[in-house]
PDB file of N, CA, C and O in Angstrom:
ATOM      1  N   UNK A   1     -50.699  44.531 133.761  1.00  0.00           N
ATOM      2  CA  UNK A   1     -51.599  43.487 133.319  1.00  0.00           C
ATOM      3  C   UNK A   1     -52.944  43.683 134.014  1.00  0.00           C
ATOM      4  O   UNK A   1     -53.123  43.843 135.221  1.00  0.00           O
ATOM      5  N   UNK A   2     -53.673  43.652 133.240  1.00  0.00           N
ATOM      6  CA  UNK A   2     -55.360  43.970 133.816  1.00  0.00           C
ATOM      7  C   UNK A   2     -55.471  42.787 134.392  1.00  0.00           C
ATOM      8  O   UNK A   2     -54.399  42.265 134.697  1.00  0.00           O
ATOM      9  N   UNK A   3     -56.678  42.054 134.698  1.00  0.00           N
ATOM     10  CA  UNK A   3     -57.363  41.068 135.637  1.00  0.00           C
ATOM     11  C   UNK A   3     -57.990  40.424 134.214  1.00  0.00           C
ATOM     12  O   UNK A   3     -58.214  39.218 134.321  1.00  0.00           O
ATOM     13  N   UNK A   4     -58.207  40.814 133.334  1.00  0.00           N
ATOM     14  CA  UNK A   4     -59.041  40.181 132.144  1.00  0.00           C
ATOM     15  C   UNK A   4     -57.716  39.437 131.359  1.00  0.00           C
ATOM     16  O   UNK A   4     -57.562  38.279 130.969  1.00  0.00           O
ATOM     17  N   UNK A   5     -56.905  40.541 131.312  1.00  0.00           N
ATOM     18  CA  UNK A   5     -55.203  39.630 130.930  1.00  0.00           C
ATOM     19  C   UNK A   5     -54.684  38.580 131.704  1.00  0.00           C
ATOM     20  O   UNK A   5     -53.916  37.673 131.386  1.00  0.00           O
ATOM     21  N   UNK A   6     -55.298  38.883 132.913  1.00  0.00           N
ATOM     22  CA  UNK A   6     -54.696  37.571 133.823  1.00  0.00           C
ATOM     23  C   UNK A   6     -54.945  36.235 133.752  1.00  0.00           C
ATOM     24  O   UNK A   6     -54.324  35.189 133.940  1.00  0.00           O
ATOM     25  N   UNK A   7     -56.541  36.732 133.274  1.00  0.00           N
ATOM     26  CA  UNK A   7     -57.482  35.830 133.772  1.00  0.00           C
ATOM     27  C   UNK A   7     -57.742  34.602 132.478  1.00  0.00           C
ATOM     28  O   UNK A   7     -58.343  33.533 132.583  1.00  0.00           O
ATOM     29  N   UNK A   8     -56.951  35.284 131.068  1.00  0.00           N
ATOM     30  CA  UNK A   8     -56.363  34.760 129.854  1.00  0.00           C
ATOM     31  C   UNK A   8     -55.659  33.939 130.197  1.00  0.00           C
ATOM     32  O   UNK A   8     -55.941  32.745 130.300  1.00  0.00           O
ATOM     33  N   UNK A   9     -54.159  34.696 130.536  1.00  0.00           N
ATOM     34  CA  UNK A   9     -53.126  33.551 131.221  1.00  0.00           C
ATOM     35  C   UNK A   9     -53.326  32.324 131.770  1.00  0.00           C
ATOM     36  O   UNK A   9     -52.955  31.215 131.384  1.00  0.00           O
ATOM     37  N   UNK A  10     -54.244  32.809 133.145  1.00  0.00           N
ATOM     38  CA  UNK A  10     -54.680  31.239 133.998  1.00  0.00           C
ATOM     39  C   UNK A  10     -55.064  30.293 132.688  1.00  0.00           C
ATOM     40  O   UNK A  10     -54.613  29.153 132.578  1.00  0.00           O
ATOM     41  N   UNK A  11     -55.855  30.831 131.813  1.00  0.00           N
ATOM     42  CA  UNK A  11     -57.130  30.191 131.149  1.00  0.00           C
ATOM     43  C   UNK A  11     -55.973  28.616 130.030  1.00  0.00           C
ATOM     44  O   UNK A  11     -56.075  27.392 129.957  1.00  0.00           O
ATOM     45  N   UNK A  12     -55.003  29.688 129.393  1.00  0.00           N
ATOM     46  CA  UNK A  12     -54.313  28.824 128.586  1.00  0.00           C
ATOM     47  C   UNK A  12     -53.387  28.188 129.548  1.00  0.00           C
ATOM     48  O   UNK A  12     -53.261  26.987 129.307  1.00  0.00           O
ATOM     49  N   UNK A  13     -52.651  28.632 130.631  1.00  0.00           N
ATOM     50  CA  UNK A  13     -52.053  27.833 131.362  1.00  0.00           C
ATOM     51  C   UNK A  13     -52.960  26.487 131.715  1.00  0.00           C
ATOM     52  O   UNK A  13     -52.725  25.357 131.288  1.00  0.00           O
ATOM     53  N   UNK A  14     -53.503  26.677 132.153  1.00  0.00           N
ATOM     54  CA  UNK A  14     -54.537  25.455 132.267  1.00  0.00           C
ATOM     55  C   UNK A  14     -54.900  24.768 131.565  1.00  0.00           C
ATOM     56  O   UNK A  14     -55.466  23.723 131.885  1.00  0.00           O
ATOM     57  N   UNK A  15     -54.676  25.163 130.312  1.00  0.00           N
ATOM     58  CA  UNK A  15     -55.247  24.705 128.934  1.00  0.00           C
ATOM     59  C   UNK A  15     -54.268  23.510 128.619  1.00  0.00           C
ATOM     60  O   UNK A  15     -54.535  22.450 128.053  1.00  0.00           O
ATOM     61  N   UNK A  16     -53.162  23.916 129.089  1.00  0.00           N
ATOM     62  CA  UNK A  16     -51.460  23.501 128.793  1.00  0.00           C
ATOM     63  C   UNK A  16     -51.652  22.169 129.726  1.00  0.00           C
ATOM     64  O   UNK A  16     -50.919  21.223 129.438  1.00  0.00           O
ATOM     65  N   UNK A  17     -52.572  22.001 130.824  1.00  0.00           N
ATOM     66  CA  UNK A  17     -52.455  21.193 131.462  1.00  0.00           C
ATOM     67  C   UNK A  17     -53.616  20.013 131.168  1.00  0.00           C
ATOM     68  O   UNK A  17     -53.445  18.796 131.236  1.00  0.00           O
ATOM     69  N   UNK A  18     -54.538  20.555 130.907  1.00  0.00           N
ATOM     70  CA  UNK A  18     -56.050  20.165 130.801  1.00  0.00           C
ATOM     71  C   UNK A  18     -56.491  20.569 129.590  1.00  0.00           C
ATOM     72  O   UNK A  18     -56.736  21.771 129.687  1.00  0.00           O
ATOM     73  N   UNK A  19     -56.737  20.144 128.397  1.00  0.00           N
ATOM     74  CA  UNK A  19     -56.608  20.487 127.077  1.00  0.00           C
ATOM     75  C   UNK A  19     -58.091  20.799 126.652  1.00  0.00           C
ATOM     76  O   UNK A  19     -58.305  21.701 125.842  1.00  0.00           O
ATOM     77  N   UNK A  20     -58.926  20.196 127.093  1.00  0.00           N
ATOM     78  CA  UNK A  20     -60.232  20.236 126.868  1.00  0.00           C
ATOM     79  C   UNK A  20     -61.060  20.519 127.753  1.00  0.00           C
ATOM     80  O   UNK A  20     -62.169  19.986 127.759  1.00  0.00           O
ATOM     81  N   UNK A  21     -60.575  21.670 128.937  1.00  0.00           N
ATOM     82  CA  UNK A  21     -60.949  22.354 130.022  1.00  0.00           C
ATOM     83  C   UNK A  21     -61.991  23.178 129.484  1.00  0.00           C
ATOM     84  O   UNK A  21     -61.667  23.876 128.523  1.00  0.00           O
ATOM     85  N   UNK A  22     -63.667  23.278 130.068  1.00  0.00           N
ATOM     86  CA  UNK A  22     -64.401  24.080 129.933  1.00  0.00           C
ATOM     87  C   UNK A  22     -64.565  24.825 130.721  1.00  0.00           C
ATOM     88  O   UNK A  22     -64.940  24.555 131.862  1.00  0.00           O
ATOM     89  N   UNK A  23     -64.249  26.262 130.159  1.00  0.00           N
ATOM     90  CA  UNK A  23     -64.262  27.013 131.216  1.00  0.00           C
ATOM     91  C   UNK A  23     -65.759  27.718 130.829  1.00  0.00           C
ATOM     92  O   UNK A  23     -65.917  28.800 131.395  1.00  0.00           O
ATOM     93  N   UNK A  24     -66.646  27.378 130.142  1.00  0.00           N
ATOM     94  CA  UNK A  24     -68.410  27.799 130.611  1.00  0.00           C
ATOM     95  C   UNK A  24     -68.777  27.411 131.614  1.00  0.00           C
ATOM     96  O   UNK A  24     -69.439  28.124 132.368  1.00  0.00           O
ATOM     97  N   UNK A  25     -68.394  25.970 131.942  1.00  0.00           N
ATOM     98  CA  UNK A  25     -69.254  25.669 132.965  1.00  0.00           C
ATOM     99  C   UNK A  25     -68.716  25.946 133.975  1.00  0.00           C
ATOM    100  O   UNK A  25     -69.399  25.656 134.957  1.00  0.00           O
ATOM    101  N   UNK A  26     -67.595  26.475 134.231  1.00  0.00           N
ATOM    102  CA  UNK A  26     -66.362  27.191 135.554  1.00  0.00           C
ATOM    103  C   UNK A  26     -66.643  28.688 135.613  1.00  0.00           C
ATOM    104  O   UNK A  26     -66.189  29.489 134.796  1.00  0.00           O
ATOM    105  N   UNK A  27     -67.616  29.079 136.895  1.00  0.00           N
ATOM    106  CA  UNK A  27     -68.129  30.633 136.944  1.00  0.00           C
ATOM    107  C   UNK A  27     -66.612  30.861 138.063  1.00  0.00           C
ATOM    108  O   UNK A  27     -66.054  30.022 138.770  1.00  0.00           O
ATOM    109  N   UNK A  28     -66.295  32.296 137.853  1.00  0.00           N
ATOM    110  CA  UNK A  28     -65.050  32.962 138.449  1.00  0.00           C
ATOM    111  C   UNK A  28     -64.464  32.161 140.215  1.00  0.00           C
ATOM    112  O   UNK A  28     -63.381  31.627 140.454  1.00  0.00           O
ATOM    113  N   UNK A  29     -65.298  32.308 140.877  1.00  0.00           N
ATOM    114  CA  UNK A  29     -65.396  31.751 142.214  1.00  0.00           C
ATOM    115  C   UNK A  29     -65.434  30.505 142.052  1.00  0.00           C
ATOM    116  O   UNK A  29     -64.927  30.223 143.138  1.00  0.00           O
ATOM    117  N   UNK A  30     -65.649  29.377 141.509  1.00  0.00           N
ATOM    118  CA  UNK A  30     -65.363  28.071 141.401  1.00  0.00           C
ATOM    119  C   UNK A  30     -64.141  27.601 141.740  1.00  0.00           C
ATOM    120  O   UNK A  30     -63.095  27.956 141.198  1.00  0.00           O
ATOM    121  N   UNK A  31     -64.218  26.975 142.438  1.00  0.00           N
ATOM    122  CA  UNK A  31     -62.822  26.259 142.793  1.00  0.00           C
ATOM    123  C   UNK A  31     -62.526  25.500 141.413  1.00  0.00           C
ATOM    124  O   UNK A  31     -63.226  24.508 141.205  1.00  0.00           O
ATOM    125  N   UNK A  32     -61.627  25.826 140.500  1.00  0.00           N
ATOM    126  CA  UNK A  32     -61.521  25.210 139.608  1.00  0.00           C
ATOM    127  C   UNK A  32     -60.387  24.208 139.620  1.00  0.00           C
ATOM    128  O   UNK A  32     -60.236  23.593 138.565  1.00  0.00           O
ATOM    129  N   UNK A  33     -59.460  23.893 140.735  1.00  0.00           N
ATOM    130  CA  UNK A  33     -59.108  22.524 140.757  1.00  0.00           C
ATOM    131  C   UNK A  33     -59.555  21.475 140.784  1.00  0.00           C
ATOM    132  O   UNK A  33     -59.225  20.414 140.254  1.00  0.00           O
ATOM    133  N   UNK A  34     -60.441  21.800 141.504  1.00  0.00           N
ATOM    134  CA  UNK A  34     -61.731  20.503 141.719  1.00  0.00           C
ATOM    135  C   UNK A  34     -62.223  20.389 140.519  1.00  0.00           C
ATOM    136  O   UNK A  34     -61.969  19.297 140.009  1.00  0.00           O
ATOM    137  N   UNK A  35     -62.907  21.194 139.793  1.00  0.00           N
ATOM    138  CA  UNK A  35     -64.045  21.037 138.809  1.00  0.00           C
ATOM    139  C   UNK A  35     -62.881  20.147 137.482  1.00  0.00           C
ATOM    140  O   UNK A  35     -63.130  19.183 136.758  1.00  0.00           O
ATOM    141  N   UNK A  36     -61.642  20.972 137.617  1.00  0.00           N
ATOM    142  CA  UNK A  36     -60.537  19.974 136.201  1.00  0.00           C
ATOM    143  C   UNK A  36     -60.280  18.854 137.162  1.00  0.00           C
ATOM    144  O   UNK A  36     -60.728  17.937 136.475  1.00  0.00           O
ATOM    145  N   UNK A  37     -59.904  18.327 138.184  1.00  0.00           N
ATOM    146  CA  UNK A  37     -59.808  17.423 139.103  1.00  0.00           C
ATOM    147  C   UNK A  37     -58.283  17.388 138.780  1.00  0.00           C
ATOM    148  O   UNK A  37     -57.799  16.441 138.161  1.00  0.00           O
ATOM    149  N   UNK A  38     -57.489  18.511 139.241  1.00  0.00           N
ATOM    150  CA  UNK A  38     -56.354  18.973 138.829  1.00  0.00           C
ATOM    151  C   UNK A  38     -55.239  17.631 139.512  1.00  0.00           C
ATOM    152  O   UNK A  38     -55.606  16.691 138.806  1.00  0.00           O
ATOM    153  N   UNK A  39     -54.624  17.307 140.035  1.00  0.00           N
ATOM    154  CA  UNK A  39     -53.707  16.746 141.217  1.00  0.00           C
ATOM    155  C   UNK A  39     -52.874  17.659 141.571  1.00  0.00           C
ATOM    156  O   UNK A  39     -52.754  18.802 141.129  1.00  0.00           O
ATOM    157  N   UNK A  40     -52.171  17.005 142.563  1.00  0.00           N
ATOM    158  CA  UNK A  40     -50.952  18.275 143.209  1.00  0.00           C
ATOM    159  C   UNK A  40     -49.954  18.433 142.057  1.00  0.00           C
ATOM    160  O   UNK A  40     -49.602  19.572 141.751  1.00  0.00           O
ATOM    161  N   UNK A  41     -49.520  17.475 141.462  1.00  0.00           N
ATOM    162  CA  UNK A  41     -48.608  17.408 140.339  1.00  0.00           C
ATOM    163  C   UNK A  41     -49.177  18.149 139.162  1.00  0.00           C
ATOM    164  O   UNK A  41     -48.408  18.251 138.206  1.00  0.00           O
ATOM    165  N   UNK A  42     -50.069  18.550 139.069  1.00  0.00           N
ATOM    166  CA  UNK A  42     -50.695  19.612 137.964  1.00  0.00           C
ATOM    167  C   UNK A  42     -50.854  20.556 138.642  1.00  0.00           C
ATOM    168  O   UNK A  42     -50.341  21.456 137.977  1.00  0.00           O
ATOM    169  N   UNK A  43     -51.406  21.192 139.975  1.00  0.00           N
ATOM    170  CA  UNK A  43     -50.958  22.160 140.272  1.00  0.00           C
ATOM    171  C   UNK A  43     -50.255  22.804 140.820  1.00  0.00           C
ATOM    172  O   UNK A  43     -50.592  23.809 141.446  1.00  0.00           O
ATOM    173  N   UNK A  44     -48.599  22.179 140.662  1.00  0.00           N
ATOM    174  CA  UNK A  44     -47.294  22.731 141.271  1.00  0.00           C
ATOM    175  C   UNK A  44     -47.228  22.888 138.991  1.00  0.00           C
ATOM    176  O   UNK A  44     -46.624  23.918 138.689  1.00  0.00           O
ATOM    177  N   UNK A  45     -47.486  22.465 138.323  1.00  0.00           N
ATOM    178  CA  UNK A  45     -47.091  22.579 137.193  1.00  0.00           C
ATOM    179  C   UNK A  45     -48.029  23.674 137.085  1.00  0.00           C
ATOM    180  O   UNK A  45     -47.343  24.424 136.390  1.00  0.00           O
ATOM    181  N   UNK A  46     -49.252  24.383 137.303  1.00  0.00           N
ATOM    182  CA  UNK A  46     -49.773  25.225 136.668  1.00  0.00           C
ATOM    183  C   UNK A  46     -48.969  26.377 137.627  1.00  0.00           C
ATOM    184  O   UNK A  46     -49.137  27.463 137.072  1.00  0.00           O
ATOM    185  N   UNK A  47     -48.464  26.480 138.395  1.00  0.00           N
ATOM    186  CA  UNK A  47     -47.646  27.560 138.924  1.00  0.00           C
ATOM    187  C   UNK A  47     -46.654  27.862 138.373  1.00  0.00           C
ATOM    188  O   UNK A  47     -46.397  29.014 138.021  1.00  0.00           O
ATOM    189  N   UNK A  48     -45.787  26.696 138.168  1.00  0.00           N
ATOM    190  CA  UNK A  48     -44.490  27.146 137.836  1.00  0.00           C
ATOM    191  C   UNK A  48     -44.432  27.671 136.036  1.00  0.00           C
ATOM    192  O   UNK A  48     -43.559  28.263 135.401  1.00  0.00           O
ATOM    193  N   UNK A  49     -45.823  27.121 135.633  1.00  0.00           N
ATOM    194  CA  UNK A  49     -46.137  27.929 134.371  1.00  0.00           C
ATOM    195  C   UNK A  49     -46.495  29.170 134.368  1.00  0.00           C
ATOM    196  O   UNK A  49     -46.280  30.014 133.498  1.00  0.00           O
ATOM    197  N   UNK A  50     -47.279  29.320 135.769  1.00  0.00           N
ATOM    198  CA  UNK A  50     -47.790  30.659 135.498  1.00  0.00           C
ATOM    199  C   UNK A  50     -46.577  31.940 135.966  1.00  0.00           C
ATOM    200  O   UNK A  50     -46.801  33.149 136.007  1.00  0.00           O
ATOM    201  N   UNK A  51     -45.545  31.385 136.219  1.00  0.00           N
ATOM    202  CA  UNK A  51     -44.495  32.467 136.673  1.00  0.00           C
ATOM    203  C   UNK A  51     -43.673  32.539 135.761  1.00  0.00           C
ATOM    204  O   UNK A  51     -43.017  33.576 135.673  1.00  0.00           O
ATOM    205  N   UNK A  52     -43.470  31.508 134.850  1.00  0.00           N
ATOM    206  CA  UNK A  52     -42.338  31.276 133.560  1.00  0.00           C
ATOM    207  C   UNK A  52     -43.522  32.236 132.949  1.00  0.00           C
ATOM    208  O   UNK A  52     -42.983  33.309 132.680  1.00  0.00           O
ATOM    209  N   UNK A  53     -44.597  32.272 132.697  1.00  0.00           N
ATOM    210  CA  UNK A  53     -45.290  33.695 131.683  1.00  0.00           C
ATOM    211  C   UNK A  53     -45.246  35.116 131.849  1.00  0.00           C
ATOM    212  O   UNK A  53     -45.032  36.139 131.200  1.00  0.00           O
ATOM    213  N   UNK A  54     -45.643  34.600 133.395  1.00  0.00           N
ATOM    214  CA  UNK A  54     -46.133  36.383 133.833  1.00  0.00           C
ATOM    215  C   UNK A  54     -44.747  36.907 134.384  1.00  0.00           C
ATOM    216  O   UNK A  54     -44.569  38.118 134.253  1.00  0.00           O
ATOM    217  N   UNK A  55     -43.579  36.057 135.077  1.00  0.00           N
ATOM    218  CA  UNK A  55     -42.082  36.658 135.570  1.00  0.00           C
ATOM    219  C   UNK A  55     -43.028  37.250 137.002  1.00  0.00           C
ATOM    220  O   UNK A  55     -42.452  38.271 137.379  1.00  0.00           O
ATOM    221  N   UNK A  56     -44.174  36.985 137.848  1.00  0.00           N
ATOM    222  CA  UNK A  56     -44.468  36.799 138.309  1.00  0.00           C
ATOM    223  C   UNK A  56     -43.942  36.490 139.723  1.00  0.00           C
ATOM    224  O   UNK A  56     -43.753  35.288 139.540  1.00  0.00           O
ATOM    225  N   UNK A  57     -43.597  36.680 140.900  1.00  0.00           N
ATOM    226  CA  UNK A  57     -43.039  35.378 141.987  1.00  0.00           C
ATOM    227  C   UNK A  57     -44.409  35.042 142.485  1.00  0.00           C
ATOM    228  O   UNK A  57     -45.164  36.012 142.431  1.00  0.00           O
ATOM    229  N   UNK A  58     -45.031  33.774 143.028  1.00  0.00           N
ATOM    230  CA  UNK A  58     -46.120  33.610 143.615  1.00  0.00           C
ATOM    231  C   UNK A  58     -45.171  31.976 144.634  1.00  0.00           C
ATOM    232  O   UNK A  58     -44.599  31.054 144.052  1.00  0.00           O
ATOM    233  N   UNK A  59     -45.298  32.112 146.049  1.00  0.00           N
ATOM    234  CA  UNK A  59     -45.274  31.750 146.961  1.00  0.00           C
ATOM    235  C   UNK A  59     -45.831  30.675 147.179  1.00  0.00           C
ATOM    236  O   UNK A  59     -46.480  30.085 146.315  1.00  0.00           O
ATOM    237  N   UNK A  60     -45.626  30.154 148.643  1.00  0.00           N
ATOM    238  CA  UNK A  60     -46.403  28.826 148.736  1.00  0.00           C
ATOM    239  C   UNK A  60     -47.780  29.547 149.467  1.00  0.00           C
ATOM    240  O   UNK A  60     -48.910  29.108 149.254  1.00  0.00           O
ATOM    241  N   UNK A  61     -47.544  30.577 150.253  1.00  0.00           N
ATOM    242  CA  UNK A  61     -48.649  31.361 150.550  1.00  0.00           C
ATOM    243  C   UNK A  61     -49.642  31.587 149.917  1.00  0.00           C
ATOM    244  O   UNK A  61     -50.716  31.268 150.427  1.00  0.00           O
ATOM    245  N   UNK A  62     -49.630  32.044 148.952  1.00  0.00           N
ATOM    246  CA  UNK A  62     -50.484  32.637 147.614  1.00  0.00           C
ATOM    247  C   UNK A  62     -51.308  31.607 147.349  1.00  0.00           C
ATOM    248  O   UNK A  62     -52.505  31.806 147.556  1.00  0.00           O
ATOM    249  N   UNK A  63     -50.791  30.006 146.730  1.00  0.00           N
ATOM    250  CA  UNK A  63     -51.674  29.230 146.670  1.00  0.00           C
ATOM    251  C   UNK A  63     -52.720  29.246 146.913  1.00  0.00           C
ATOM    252  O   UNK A  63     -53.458  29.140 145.933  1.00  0.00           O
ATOM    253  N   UNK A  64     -53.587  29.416 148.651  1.00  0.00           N
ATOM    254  CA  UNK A  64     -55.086  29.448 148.128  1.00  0.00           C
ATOM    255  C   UNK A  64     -56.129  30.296 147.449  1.00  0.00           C
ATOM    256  O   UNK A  64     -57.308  30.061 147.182  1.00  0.00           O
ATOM    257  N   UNK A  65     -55.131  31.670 147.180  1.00  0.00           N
ATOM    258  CA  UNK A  65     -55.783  32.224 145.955  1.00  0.00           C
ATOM    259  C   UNK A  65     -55.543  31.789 144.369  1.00  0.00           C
ATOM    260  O   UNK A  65     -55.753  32.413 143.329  1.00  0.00           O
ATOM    261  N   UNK A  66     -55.113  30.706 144.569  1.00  0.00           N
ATOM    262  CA  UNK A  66     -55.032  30.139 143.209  1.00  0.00           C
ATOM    263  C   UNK A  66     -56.161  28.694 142.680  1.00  0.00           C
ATOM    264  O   UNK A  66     -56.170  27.802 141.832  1.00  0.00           O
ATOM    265  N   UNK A  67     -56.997  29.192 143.789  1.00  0.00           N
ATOM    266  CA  UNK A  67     -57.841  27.842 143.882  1.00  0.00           C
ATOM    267  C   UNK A  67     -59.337  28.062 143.005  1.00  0.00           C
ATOM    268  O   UNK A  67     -60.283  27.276 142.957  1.00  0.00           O
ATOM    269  N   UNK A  68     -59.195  29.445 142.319  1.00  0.00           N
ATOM    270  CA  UNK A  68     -60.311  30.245 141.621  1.00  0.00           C
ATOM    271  C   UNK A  68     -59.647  30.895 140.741  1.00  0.00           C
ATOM    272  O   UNK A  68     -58.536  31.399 140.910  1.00  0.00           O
ATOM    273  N   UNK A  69     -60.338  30.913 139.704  1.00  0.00           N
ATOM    274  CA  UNK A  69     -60.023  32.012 138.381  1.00  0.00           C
ATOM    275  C   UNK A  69     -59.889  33.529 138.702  1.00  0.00           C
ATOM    276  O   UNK A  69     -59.084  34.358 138.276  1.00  0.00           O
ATOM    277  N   UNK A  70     -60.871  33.636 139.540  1.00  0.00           N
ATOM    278  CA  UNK A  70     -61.204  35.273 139.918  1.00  0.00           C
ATOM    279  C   UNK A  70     -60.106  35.709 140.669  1.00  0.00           C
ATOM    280  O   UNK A  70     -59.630  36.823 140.449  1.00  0.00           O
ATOM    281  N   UNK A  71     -59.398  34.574 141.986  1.00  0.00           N
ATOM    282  CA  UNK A  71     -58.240  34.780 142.914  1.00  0.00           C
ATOM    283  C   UNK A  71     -57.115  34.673 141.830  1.00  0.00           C
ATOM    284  O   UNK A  71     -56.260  35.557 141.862  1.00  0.00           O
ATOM    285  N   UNK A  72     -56.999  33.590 140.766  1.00  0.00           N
ATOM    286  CA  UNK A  72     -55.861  33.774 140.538  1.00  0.00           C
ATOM    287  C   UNK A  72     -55.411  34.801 139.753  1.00  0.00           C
ATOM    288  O   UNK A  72     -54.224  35.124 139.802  1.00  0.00           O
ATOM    289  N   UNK A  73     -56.684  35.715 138.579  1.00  0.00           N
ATOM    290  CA  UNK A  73     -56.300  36.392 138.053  1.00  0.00           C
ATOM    291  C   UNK A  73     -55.940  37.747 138.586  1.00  0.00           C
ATOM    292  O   UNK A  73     -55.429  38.694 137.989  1.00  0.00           O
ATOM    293  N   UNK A  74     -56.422  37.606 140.190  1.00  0.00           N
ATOM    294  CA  UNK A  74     -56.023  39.104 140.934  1.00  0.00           C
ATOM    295  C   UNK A  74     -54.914  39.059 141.388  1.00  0.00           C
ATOM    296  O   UNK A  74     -54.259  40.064 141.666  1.00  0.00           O
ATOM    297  N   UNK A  75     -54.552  37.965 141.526  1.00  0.00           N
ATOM    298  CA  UNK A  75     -53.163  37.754 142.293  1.00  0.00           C
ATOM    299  C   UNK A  75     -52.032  38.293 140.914  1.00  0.00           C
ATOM    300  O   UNK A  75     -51.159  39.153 141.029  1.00  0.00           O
ATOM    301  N   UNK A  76     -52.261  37.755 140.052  1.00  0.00           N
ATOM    302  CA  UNK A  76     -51.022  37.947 138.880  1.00  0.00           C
ATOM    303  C   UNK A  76     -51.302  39.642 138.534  1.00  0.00           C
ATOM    304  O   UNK A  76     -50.379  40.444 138.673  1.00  0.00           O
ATOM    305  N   UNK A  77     -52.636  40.068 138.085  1.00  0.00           N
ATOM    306  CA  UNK A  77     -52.875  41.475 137.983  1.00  0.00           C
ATOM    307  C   UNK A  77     -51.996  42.063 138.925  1.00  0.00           C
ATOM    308  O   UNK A  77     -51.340  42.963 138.400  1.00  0.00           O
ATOM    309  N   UNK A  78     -51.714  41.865 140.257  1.00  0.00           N
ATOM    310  CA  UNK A  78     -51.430  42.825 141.172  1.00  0.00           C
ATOM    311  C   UNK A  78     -49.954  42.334 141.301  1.00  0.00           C
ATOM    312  O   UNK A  78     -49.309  42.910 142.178  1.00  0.00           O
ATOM    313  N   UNK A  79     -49.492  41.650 140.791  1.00  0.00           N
ATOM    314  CA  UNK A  79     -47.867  41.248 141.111  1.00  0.00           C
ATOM    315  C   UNK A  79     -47.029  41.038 139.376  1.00  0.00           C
ATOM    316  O   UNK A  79     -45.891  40.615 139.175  1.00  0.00           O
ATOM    317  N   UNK A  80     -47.929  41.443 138.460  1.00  0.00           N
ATOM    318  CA  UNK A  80     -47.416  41.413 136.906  1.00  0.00           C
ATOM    319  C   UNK A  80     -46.467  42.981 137.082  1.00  0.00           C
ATOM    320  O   UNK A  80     -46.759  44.017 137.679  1.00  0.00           O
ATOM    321  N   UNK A  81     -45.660  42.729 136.551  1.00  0.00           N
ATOM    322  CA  UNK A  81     -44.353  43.431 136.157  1.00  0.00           C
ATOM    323  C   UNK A  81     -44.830  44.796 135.409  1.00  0.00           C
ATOM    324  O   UNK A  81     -43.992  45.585 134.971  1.00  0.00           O
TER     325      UNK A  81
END
């Protein structure tokens, strides 16, 4: 999985959570929990989505690279099957 494939994934996972998520105004490095004003309960759900897609394992570690588009799509690029 490339980083542009990843970076898809995050995009609709999120989508799944936040339906009318703009991601123009969300540049790569943005903390984009903040900007969707995610809660913890949306983002233990955007994880456990993003591993039911990608078959993925991502940790409790990993998390703060999941706090950006750019981190999360490197993280799945580099641990996709």
């Amino acid at each position: 999985m490339t980083e542009e494939e990843a970076l898809d994934v995050v995009k609709d996972a999120v989508r799944g959570i936040v339906p009318d998520a703009d991601f123009t105004r969300i540049a790569p490095d943005d903390r984009f929990r903040d900007a969707l004003e995610l809660d913890s309960l949306d983002f233990l759900t955007l994880v456990e989505d993003l591993v039911n897609r990608t078959g993925c394992r991502i940790d409790e570690d990993d998390y703060p690279r999941l706090t950006t588009l750019a981190g999360a799509a490197a993280l799945l690029a580099e641990r996709a099957p």
